[in-house]
FIMISE-785491 format. One line per 4 residues: their letters; for each residue x, y, z of C-alpha. Coordinates in pm, 1 decimal, always signed. Example, Ala and Ser with C-alpha at 12.3 -4.5 7.8 and 13.67 -1.06 7.14 Angstrom:
2
AS) +1230.0/-450.0/+780.0  +1367.0/-106.0/+714.0
This chain:
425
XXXX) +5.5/-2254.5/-2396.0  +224.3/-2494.9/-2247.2  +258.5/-2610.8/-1881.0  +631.6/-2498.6/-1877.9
XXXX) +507.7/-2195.9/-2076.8  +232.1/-2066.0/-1824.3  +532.4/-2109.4/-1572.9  +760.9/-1935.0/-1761.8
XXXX) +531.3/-1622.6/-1816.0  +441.2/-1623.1/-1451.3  +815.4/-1604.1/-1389.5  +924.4/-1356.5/-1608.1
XXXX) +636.5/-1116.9/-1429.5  +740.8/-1248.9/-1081.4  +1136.6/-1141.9/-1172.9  +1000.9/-812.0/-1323.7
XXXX) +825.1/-737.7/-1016.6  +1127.5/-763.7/-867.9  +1420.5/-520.2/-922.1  +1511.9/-565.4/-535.2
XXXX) +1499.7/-809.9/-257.2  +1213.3/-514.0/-116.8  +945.8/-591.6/-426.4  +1048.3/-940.7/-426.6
XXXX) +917.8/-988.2/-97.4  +608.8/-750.5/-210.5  +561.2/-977.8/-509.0  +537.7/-1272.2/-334.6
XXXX) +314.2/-1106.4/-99.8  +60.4/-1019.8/-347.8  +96.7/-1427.5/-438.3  -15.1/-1519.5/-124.5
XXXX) -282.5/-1296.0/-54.2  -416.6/-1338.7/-449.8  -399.5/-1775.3/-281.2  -610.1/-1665.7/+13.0
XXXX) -298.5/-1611.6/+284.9  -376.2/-1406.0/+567.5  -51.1/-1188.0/+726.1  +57.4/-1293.7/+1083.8
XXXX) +296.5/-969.5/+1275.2  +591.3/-1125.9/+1408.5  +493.3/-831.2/+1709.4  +180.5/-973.5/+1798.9
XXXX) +41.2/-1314.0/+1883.1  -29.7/-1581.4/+1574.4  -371.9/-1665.1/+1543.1  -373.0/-1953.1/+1361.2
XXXX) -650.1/-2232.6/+1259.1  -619.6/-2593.5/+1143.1  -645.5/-2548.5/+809.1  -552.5/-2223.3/+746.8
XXXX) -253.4/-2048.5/+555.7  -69.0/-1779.6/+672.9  +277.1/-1568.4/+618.5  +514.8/-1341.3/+810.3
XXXX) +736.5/-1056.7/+670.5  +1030.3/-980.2/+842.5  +1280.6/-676.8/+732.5  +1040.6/-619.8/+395.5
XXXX) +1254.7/-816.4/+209.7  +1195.9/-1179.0/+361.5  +936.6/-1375.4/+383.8  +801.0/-1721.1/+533.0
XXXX) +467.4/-1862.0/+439.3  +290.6/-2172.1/+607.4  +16.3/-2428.0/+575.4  -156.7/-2619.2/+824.9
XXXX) -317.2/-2909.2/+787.2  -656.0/-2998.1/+935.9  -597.4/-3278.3/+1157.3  -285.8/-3326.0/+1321.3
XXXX) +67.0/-3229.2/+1184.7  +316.2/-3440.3/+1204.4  +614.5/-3229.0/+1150.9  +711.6/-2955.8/+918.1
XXXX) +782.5/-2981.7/+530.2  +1013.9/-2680.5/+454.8  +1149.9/-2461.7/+130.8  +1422.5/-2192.5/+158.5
XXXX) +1551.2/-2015.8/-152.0  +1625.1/-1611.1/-127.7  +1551.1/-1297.2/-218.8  +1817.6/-1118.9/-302.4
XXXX) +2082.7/-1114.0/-638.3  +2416.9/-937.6/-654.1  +2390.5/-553.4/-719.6  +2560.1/-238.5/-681.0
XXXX) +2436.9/-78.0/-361.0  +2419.4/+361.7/-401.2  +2576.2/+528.7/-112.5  +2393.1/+800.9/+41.9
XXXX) +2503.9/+1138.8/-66.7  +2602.7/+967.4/-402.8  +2637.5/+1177.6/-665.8  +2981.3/+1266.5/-800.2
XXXX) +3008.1/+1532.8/-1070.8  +3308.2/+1493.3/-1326.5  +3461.3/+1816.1/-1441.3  +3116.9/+2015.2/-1498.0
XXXX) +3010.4/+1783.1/-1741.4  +2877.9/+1466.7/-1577.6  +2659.8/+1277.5/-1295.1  +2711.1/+993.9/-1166.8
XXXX) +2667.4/+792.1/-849.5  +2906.0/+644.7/-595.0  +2819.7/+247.6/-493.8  +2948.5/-13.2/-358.8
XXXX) +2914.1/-430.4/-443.5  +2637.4/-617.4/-318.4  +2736.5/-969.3/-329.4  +3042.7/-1121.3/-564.6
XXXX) +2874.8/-1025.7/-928.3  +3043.9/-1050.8/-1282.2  +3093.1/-713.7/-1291.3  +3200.2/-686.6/-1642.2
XXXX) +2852.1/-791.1/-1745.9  +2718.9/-458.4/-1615.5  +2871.5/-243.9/-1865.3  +2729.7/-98.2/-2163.2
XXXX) +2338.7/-207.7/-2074.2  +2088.2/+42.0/-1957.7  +2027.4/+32.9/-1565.5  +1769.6/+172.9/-1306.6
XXXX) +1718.6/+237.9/-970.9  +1462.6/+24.9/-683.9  +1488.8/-44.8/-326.2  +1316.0/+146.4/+10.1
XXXX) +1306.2/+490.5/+131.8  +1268.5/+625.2/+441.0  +1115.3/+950.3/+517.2  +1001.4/+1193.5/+821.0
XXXX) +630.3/+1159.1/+868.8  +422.2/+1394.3/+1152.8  +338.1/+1050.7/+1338.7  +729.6/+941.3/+1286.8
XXXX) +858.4/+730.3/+1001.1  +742.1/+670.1/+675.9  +837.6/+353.3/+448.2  +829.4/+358.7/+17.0
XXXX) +860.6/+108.3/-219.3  +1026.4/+300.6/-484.2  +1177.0/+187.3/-856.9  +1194.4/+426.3/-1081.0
XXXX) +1127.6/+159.1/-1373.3  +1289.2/+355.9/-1694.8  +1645.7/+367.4/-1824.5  +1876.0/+618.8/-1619.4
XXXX) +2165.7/+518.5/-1597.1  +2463.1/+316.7/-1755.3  +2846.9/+190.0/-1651.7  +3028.8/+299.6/-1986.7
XXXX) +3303.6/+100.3/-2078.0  +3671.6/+220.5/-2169.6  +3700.9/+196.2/-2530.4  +3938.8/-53.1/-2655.7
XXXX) +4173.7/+229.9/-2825.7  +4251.2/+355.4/-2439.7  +4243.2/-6.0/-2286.6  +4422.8/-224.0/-2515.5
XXXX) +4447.8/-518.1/-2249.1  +4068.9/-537.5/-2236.4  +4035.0/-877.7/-2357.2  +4334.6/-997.7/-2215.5
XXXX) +4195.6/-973.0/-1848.8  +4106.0/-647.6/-1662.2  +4083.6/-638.8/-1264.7  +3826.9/-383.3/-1210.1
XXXX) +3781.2/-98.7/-984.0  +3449.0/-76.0/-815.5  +3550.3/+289.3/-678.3  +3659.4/+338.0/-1041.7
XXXX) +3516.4/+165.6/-1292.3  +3153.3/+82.9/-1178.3  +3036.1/+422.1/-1142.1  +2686.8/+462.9/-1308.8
XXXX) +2615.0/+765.2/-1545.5  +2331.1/+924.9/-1447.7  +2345.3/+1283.3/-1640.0  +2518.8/+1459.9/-1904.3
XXXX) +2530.9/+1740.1/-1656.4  +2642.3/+1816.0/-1337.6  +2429.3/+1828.5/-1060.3  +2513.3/+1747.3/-671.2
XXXX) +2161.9/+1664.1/-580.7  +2001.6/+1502.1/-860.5  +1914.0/+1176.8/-700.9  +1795.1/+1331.5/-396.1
XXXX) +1552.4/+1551.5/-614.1  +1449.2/+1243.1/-845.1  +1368.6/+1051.8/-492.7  +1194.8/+1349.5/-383.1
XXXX) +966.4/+1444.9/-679.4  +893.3/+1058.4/-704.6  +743.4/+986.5/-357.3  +582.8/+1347.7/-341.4
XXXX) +773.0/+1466.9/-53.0  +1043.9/+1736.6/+37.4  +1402.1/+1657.8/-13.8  +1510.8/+1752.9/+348.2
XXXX) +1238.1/+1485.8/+453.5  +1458.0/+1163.4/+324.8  +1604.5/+1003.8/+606.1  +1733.2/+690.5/+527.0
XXXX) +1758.6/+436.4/+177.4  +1785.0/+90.7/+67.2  +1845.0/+179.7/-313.5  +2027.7/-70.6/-568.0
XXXX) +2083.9/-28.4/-976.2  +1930.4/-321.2/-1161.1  +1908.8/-422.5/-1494.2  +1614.1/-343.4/-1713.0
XXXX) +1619.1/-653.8/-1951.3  +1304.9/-854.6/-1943.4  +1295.5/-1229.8/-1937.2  +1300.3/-1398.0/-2268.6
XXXX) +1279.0/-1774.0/-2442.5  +1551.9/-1783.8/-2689.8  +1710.5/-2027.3/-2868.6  +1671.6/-2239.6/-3206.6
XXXX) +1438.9/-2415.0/-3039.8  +1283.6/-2210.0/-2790.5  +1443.2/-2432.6/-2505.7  +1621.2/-2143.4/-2278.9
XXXX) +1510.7/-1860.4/-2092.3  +1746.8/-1554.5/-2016.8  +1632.6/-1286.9/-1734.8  +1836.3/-1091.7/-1487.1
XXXX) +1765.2/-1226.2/-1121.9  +1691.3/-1576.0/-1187.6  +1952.9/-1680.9/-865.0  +1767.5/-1724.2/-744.2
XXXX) +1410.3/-1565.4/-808.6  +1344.0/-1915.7/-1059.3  +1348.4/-2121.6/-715.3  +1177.5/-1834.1/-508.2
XXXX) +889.4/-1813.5/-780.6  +901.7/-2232.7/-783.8  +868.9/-2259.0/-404.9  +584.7/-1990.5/-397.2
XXXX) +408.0/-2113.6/-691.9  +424.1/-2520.3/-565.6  +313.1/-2353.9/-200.0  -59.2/-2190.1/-356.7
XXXX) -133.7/-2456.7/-558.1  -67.3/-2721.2/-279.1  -293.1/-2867.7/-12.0  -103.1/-2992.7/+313.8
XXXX) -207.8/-3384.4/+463.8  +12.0/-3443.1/+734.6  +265.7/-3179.5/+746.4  +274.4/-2828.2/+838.2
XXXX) +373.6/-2682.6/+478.8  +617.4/-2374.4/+518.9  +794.5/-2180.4/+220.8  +1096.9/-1934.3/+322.2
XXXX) +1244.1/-1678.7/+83.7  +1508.8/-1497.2/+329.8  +1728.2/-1215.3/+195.0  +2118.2/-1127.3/+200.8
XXXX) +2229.9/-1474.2/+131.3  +2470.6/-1296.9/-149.9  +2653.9/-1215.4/+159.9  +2668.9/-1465.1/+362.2
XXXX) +2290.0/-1463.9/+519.5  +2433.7/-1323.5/+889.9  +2157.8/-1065.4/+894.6  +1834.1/-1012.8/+1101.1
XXXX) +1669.1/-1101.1/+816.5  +1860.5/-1348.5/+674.0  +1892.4/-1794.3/+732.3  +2179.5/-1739.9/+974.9
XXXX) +1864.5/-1549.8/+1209.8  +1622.3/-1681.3/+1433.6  +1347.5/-1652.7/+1170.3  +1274.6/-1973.8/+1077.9
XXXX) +1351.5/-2106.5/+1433.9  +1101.6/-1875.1/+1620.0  +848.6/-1876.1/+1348.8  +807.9/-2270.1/+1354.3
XXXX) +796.3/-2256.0/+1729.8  +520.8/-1976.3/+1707.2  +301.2/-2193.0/+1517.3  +324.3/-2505.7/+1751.6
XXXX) +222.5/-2308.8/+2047.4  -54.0/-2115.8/+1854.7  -162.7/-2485.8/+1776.9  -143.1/-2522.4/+2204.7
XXXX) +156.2/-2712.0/+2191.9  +433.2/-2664.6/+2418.2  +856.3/-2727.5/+2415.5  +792.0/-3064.4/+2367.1
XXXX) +532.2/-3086.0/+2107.3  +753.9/-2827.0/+1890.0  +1075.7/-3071.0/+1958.3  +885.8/-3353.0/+1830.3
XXXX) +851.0/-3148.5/+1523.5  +1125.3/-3062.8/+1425.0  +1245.9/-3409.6/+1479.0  +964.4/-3539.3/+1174.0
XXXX) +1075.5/-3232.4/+939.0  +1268.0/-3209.2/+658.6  +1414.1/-2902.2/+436.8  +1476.0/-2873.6/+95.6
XXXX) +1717.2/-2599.8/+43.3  +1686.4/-2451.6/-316.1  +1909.2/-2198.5/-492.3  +2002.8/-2294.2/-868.7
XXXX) +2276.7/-2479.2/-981.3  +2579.7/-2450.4/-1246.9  +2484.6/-2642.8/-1560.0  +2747.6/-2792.7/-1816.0
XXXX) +2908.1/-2485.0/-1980.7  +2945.4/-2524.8/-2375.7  +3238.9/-2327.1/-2390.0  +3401.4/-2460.1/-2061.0
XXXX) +3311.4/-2819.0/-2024.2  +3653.3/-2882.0/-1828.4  +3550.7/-2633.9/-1533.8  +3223.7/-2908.2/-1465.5
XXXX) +3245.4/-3230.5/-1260.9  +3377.6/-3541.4/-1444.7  +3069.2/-3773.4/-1376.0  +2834.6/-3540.2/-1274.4
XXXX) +2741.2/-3305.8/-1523.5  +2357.2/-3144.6/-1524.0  +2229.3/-2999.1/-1802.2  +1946.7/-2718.0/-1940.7
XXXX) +1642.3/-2869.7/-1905.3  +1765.9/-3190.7/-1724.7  +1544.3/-3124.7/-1439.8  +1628.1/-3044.3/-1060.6
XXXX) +1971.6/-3058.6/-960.2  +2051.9/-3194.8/-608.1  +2362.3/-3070.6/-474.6  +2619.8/-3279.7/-247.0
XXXX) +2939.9/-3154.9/-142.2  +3245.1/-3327.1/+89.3  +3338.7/-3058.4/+293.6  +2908.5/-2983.7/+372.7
XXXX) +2890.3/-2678.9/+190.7  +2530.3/-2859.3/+93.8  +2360.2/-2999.0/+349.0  +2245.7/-3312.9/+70.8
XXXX) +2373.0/-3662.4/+216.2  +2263.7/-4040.9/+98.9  +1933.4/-4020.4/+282.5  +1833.0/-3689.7/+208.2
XXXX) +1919.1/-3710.2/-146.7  +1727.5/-4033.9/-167.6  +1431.5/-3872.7/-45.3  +1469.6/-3595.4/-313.5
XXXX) +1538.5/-3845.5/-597.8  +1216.0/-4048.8/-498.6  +988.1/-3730.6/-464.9  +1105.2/-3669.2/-825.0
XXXX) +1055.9/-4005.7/-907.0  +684.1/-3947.9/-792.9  +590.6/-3654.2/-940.2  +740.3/-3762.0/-1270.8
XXXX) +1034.0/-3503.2/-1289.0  +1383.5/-3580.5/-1427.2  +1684.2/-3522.1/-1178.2  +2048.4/-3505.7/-1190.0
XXXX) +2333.8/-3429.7/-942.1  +2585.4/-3139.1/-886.1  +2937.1/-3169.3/-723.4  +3193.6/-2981.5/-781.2
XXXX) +3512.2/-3032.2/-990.0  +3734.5/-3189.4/-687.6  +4009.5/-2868.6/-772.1  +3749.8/-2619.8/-743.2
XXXX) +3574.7/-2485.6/-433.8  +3240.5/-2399.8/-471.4  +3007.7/-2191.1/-302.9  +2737.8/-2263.3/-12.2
XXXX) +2374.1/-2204.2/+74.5  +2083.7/-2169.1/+263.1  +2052.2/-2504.3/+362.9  +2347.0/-2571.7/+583.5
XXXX) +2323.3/-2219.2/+781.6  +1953.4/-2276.3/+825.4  +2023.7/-2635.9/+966.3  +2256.4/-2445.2/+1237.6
XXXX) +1927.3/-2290.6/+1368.0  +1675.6/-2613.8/+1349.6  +1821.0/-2914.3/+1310.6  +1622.5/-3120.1/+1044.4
XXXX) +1729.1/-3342.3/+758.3  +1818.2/-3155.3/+457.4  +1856.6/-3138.8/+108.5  +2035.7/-2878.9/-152.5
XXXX) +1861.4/-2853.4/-471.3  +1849.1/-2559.2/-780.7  +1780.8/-2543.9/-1115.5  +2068.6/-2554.0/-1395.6
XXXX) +2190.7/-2233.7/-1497.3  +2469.5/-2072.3/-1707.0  +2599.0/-1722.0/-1631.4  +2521.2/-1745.3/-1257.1
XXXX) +2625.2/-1432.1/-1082.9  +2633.1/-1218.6/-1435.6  +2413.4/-911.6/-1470.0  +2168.6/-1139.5/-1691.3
XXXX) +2146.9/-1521.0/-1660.3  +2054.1/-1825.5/-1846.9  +1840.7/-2143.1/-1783.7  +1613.4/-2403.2/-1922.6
XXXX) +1245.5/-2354.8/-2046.5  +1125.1/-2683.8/-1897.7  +1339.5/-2652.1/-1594.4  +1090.5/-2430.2/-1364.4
XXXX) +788.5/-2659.2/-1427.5  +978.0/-2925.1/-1346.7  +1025.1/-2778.5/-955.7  +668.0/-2696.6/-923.4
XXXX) +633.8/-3048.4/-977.8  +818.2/-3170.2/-750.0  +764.5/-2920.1/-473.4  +391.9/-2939.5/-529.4
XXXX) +481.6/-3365.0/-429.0  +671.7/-3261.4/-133.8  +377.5/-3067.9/-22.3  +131.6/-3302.5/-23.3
X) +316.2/-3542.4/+210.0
């Protein structure tokens, strides 16, 4: 096999394992430990060694993972990407029955998804559950991993307009089918009879629908993947992957995958937290450095923020940049924007393009078309919190946002790469 296709595999499992932000973090987890991590508690001290390789969860559904090198670090050589996609988030009490004759569940939108790309595709359920325990509370992993449900569309004979443009309802339209039957407590059973526990003894959920599709290669050639998830689980399982099979020199290595950055990251959990702040200053006074030593630091770090980019659509080349146009399989995609909705500038790009340049990876650049506004990041929220040099990077993508997405085969070997060269600084 292929060095792009033992990443690809690796990928497709690490996206599988992942139906929510929860098994994500679980996932990479399991990573880590597999690499020879050992988990820190963010509620007791760090004991850390010069040379050793650690990670912190924090909410279950983030993550940061470090390296230290065995002399003297220098500073800290940083990836973000996150953990989360756009979903439909169930409502507690959420099933709604339709005259005798149906179930289905109430939600709500997680994150600005195409929601038309949900219909008509069979769905399940994964996230956390939280039940009463004799010594207090008790936390489950849960995803139920077979086909329950589906969002039926309106045939075309009672929506005419359908391809002419439909605003969609989610209170209306987005409703999952779960039964045909009606039953008030279904879901509450299914939870129940799944984690071996009484009903009345669920307190509290985390639960989202995801799509069952698996990741495939497709195309005449074989040169493009397609898997729910991969914005931005491609740059998550990247980071992680670059992270095990690197060795740190002179830099304190850290990898962050931080959840809810679908809406807008302003979460305990998420880049606009003290996570990546506090953790960083942990590990310089676990070293026995003080305020100083960790503002010297920070002053020789750098961040590369990664969370994939639009490729060139074949349908809609107008929508892309004039000049700037990356491609499937062109490589990593650094990011710039005027108005700093990526953090990349002249220097930090530079230092990307040379890293790439190293490690032997192709790279091309991202703005967007001057009449559209684009979206933002990790990087530039994180940078609020610790003020180091940064760079925006992703992989090309088409679809981004839609219930199932599309990249490049060569694409996710090609940020292992390069991340693997960052690393070893």
């Amino acid at each position: 096999m292929t060095e792009s296709g033992i990443y690809i595999e690796g990928l497709f499992q690490f996206i599988e394992q992942s139906p929510s932000p929860f098994h994500a973090i679980a996932a990479a987890r399991a990573m880590l430990e597999k690499a020879g991590f050992t988990e820190l508690s963010e509620g007791k001290r760090f004991n850390v060694e010069r040379g050793g390789c650690y990670f912190v969860v924090r909410g279950d559904s983030s993550i940061i993972a470090f390296q230290i090198p065995s002399g003297e670090a220098k500073g800290f050589h940083m990836v973000a990407s996150h953990s989360d996609s756009p979903s439909f988030k169930i409502k507690e009490k959420p099933e709604l029955t339709v005259e005798q004759a149906y179930t289905k569940l109430n939600v709500e939108k997680y994150g600005g998804m195409i929601m038309s790309s949900w219909f008509d595709r069979p769905l399940s359920i994964a996230g956390r559950v939280y039940t009463n325990a004799a010594n207090g509370l008790e936390k489950h992993l849960i995803c139920f991993d077979r086909d329950m449900l589906v969002i039926p569309n309106l045939a075309i004979h009672m929506n005419r307009e359908v391809n002419d443009g439909v605003k969609y309802s989610t209170q209306v339209d987005m409703c999952p089918l779960m039964a045909a039957c009606a039953d008030k407590t279904m879901l509450r059973e299914l939870l129940a009879e799944k984690l071996s526990v009484a009903a009345e003894d669920i307190l509290g959920q985390d639960l989202y629908l995801y799509t069952r599709q698996k990741g495939l290669v497709l195309g005449a050639r074989e040169d493009m993947i397609m898997s729910p998830r991969l914005d931005d689980l491609e740059c998550a399982y990247g980071s992680l992957q670059a992270m095990t099979e690197s060795v740190p020199a002179d830099y304190i290595n850290v990898c962050a995958v931080l959840d809810n950055e679908e809406v807008g990251s302003g979460t305990r959990q998420g880049a606009d937290s003290d996570f990546l702040y506090s953790t960083m200053k942990r590990i310089v006074y676990a070293l026995g450095g003080e305020e100083s030593d960790y503002m010297q630091a920070v002053a020789d770090s750098f961040l590369i923020s990664a969370d994939n980019a639009h490729a060139l659509h074949p349908n809609h080349p107008e929508k892309a940049d004039v000049t700037n146009r990356p491609v499937l399989n062109g490589g990593i995609v650094i990011k710039y924007s005027g108005n700093q909705k990526y953090t990349s500038d002249a220097f930090t790009g530079s230092v990307m393009k040379k890293l790439c340049m190293e490690a032997g990876v192709p790279y091309q650049v991202f703005y967007n078309h001057s009449d559209v506004l684009g979206g933002s990041t990790l990087g530039n929220i994180s940078t609020a919190h610790v003020s180091v040099p940064s760079v925006d990077i992703g992989l090309p993508q088409l679809a981004m946002h839609s219930a199932v997405e599309t990249a490049g085969v060569k694409d996710v070997a090609y940020l292992v790469k390069a991340l693997k060269e960052f690393y070893r600084g």
